[in-house]
C-alpha positions in Angstrom: 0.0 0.0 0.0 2.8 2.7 0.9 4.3 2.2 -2.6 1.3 2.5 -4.7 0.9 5.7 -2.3 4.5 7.0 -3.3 3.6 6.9 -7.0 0.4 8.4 -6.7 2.7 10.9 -4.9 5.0 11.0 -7.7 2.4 11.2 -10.5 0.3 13.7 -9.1 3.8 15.9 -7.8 3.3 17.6 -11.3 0.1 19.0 -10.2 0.7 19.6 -6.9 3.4 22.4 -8.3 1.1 23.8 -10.5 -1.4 24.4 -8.1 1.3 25.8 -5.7 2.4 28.5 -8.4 -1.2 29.1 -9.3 -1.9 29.7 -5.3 0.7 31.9 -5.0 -0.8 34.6 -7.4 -2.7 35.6 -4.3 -0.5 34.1 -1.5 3.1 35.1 -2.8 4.5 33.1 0.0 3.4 29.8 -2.0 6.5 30.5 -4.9 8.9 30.7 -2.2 11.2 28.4 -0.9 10.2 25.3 -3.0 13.8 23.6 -2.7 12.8 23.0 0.7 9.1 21.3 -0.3 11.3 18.8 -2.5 13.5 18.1 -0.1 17.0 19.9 -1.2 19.1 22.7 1.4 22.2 23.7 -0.1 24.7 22.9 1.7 25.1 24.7 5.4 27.0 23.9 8.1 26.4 21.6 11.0 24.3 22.8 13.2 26.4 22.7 17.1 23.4 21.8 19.0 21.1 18.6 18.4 18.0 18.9 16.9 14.0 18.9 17.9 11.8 18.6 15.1 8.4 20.0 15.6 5.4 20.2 12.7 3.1 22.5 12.7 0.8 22.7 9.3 -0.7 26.2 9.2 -1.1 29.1 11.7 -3.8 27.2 13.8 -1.3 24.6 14.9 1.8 27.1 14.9 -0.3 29.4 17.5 -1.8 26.2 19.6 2.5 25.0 19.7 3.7 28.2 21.1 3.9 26.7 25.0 5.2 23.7 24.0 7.9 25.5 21.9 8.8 27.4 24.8 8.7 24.7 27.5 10.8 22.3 24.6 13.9 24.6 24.4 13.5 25.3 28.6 13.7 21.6 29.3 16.5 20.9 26.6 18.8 24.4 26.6 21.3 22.4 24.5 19.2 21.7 21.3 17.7 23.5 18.9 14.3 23.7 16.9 13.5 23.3 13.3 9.6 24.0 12.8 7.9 23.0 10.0 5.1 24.3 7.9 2.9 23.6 5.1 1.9 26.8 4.2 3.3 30.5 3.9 0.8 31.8 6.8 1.5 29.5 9.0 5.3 29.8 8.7 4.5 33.8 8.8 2.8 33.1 12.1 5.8 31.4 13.4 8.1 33.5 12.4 6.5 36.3 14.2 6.1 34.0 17.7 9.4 32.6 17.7 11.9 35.4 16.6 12.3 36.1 20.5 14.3 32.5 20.2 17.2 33.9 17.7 19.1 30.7 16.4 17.5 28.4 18.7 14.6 28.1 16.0 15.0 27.4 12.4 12.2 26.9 10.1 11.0 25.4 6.8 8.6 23.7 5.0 7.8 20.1 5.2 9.1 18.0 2.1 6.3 16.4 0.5 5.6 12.9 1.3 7.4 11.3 -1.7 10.0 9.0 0.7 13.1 10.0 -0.9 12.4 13.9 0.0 11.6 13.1 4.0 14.8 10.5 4.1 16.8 14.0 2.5 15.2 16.1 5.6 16.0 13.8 8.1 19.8 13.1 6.9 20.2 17.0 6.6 18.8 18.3 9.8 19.5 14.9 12.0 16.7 15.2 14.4 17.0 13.4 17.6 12.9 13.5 18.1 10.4 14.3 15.5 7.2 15.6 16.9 3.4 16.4 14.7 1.5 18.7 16.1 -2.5 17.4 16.4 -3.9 15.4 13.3 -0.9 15.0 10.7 -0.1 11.3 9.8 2.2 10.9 6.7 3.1 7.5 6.2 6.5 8.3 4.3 7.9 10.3 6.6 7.2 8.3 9.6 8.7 5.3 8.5 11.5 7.6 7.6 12.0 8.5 10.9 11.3 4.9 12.1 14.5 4.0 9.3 16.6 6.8 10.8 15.9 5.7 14.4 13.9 8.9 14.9 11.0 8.7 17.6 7.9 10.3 16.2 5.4 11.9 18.5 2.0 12.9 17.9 1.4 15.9 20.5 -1.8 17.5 21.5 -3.4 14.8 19.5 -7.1 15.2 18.5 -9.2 12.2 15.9 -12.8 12.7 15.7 -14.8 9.8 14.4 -15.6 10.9 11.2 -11.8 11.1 10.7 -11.2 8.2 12.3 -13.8 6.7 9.8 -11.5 8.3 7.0 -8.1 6.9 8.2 -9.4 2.8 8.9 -10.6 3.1 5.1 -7.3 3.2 3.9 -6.3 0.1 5.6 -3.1 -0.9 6.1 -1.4 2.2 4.7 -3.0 4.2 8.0 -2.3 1.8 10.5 1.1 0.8 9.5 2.0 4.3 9.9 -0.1 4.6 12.9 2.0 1.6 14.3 5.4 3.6 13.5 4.5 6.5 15.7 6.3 6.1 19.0 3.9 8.3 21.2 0.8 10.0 21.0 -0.4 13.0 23.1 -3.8 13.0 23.3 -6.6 15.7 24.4 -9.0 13.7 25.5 -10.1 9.6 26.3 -12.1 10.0 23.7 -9.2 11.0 21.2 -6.5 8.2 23.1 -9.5 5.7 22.7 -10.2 6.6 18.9 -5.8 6.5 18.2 -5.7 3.1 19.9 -7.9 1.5 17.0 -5.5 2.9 14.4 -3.0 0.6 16.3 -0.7 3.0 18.2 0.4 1.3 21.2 1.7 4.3 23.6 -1.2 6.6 23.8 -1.3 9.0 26.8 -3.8 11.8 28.0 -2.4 15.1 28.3 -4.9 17.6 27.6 -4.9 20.5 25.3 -1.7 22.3 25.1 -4.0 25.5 23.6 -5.3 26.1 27.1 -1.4 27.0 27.9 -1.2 29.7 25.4 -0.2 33.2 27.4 -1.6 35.7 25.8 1.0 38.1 24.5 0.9 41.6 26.0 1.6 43.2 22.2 -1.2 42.0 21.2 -3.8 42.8 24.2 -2.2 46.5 23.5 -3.3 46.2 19.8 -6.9 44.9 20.8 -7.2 48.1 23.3 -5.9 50.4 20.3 -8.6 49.2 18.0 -11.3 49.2 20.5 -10.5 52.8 21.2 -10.6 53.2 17.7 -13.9 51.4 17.4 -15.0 53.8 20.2 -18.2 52.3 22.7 -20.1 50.9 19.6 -20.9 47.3 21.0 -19.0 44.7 19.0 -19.6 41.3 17.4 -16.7 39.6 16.5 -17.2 36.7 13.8 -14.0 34.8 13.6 -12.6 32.3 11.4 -15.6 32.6 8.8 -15.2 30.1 6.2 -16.3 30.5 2.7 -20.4 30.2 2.5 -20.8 31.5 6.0 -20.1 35.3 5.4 -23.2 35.4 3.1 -25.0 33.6 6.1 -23.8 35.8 8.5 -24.9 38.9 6.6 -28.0 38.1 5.3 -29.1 37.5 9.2 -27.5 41.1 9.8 -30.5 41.9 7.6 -33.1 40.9 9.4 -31.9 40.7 12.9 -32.4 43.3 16.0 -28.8 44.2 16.5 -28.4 47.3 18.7 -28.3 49.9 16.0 -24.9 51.0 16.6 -23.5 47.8 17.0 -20.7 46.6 14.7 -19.5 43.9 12.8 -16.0 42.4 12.9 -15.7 40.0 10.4 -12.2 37.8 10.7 -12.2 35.1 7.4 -10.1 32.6 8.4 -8.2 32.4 4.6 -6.3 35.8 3.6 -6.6 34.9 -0.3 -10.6 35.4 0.6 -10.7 38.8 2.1 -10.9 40.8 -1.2 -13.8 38.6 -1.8 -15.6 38.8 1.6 -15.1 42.7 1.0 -17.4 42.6 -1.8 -20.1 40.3 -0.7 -20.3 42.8 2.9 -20.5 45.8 -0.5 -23.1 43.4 -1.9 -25.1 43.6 0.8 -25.1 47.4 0.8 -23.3 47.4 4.2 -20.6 50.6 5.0 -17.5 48.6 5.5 -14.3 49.4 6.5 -11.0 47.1 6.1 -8.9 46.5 9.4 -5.5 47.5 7.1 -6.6 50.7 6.2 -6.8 52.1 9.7 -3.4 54.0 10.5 -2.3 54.7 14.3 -4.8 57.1 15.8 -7.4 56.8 13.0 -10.9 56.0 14.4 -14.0 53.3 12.9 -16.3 55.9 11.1 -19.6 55.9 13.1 -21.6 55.0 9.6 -19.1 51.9 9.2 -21.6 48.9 9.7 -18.8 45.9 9.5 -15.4 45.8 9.9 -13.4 43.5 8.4 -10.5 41.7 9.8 -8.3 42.1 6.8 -4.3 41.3 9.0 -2.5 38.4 9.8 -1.5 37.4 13.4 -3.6 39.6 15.1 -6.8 37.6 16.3 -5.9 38.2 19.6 -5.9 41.5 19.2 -9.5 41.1 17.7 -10.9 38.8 20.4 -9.4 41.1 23.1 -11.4 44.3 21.2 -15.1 42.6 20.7 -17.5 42.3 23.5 -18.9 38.7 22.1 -17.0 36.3 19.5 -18.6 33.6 17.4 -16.2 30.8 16.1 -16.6 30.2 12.6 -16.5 26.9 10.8 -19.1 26.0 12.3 -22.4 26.9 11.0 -21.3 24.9 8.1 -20.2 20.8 8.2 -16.5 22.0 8.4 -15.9 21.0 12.1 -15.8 24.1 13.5 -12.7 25.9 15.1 -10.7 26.6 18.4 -13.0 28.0 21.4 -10.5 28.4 23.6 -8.8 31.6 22.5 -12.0 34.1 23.1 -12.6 32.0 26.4 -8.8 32.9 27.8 -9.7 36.5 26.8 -12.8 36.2 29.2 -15.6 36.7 25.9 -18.6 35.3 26.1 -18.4 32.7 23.1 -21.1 31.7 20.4 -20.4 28.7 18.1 -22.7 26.8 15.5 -23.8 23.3 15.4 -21.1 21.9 13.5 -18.3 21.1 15.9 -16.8 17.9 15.4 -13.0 18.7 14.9 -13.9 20.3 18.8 -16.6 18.2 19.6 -15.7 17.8 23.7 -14.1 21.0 24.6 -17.5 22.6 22.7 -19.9 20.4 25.0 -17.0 21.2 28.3 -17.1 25.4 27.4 -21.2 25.3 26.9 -21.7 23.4 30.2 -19.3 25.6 32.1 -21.6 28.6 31.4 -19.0 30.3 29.1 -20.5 29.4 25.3 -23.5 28.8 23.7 -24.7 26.7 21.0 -26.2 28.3 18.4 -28.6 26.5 14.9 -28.1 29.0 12.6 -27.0 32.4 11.2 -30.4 33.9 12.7 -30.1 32.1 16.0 -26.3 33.6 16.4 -27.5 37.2 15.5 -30.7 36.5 18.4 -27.9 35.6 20.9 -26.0 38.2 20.0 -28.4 40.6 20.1 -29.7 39.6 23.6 -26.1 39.7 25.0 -25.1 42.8 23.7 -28.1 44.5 25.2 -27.7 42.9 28.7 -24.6 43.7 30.1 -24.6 41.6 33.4 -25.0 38.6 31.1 -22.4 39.7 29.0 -19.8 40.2 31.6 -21.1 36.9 33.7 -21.0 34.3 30.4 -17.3 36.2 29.9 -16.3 35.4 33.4 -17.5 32.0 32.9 -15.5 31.5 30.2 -12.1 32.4 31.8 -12.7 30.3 34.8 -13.1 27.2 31.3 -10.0 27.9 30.2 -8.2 28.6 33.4 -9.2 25.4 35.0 -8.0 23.2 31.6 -4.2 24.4 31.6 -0.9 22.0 32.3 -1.3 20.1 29.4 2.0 21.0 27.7 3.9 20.0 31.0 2.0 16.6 31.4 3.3 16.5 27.2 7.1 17.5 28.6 7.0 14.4 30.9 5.9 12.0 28.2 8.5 13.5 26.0 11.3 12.5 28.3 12.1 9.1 27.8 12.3 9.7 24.2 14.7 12.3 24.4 17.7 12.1 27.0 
């Protein structure tokens, strides 16, 4: 099964560039640094510390890795860090968390999963430990790593069941990989219980490490400089909108009860789409304003209906600006997105039926007091609506929230003891 997967890799690696150059008309980052996607470095000299490799695909899982990160190069001052990424926002993202780390952090993007281009990683950067952060099982490169004597651990490790659905119809390919993996991390039992049919054998319960994230203080000053530029207007953050939920989301604008100088912060969760979520808020005959166009000291016009989130790296400084968030991806069958953000923030937090990437910590944040399920579009703007216009609500569903993700951190040290063994 692996090698009829290598030459599907191998036929379809044609394609796979073209749509990489063709992304990168609206994402630049895609036409950069392709060498590394295939697997060649140049030559550079050895690096004098050993090496931890950690994968993060995208900005989601670079964000969520941050404590870990930190508490990696704490516990082993003598090694160094080369994070990976899949795509340019993600390795944007890191490179604007980890520059505090100098030369103790290297990054680059992951080879594609060809065999020959992982086994050219691992001989070039040596890694002592290879470690995937949440959902990413590539069956080249773990029995790479299992060929190189690399460990390979799956840290704050999440499988829902329609995934795990996914991964046992591809038979022996999954769970052959599944069985190289030295460690897995999970969040929950559920998730340990779910890994364990794939066939991993060492499968802890750690938690999630995203309840560890610190908020950083730049960013709580950014989200107090646009909410003095927003002014007392209450706010409605939407964040993370995929595509089909914008027009959702503004079409129940239309008909809902908002207070009438409320605003709209809009936050898509793809950059290539924010030109086009511009002109469906235009479409709609909404005053918009873009999020990039506001210089130091400029303030929200009072006609602007909806602002829109148009800047990378910032959604802290958004959830720490809005009085209520809704998580997007999840008014739509997409499996929604991370809760726990907004909750550390203290915001009262709305979220749509579809949760099943998040399905536990969803069902733990509602029962704590500090989110709400929502059914649709119309049902968000009604909960909205009501919370906006009740203050003590507001302020007790926020204060519920915190005391969520406040009583769910220590996962990434509970991960920092498991790692141990692996790595002396």
């Amino acid at each position: 099964m692996r090698l009829l997967y290598t030459l599907a890799w191998w036929l379809a690696l044609p394609l796979v560039l073209a749509r990489l150059w063709l992304r990168g008309r609206q994402e630049s980052g895609y036409r950069q640094h392709w060498g590394e996607r295939l697997g060649f470095y140049g030559r550079q000299p050895a690096p004098a510390m050993d090496t931890i490799w950690l994968h993060a695909v995208s900005v989601g899982e670079t964000r969520a890795a941050e404590p870990l990160i930190d508490a990696l190069l704490a516990a082993w001052p003598a090694c160094r860090i080369v994070l990976t990424h899949m795509t340019p926002t993600g390795r944007a993202t890191g490179k604007s968390l980890f520059a505090k780390h100098g030369t103790r952090l290297v990054q680059s993007y992951l080879p594609y999963d060809t065999g020959a281009m992982p086994a050219r990683f691992i001989r070039h950067f040596a890694p002592r430990i290879c470690i995937l952060m949440e959902t990413e099982v590539w069956p080249n490169l773990i029995h790479q790593c299992n060929r190189y004597k690399v460990p390979v651990v799956l840290a704050n490790a999440r499988l829902s069941q329609r995934s795990l659905g996914k991964a046992q119809r591809l038979g022996k390919l999954i769970t052959d990989a599944a069985r190289g993996i030295t460690l897995v991390a999970a969040q929950t039992q559920d998730d340990a219980d779910r890994v364990r049919q794939l066939g991993v054998r060492d499968v802890v319960v750690t938690g999630s490490i995203k309840f560890d994230v610190v908020v950083p203080e730049a960013a709580l000053a950014t989200g107090a400089a646009l909410r003095a530029a927003i002014g007392a207007r209450p706010v409605l953050l939407c964040a993370s909108t995929r595509e089909g939920e914008e027009q959702l989301i503004l079409e129940a604008l239309a008909r809902a009860s908002l207070p009438p100088d409320a605003l709209l912060l809009v936050v898509p969760r793809h950059p290539q789409r924010f030109d086009e979520v511009e002109k469906l808020i235009a479409a709609q005959g909404l005053a918009v304003q873009r999020r990039s166009g506001l210089a130091q000291g400029d303030a929200v016009a009072a006609a602007t209906q909806v602002l829109l989130g148009d800047s990378m790296g910032e959604m802290f400084a958004y959830y720490a600006a809005c009085d209520c968030a809704f998580v997007g991806g999840s008014l739509l069958p997409l499996g929604g997105q991370n809760l726990i953000e907004p909750a550390a923030l203290g915001k009262p937090v709305l979220i749509g039926p579809h949760t099943f990437n998040f399905a536990l910590v969803t069902e733990q944040a509602i029962a704590a007091g500090g989110a709400a399920l929502v059914a649709d579009a119309d049902a968000l703007m009604a909960q909205a609506s009501a919370l906006l216009q009740d203050p003590a609500r507001l302020a007790a569903m926020g204060e519920k929230a915190l005391a969520f993700a406040n009583q769910h951190r220590g996962a990434t040290p509970r991960t920092i003891v498991a790692i141990k063994p692996l790595l002396p």
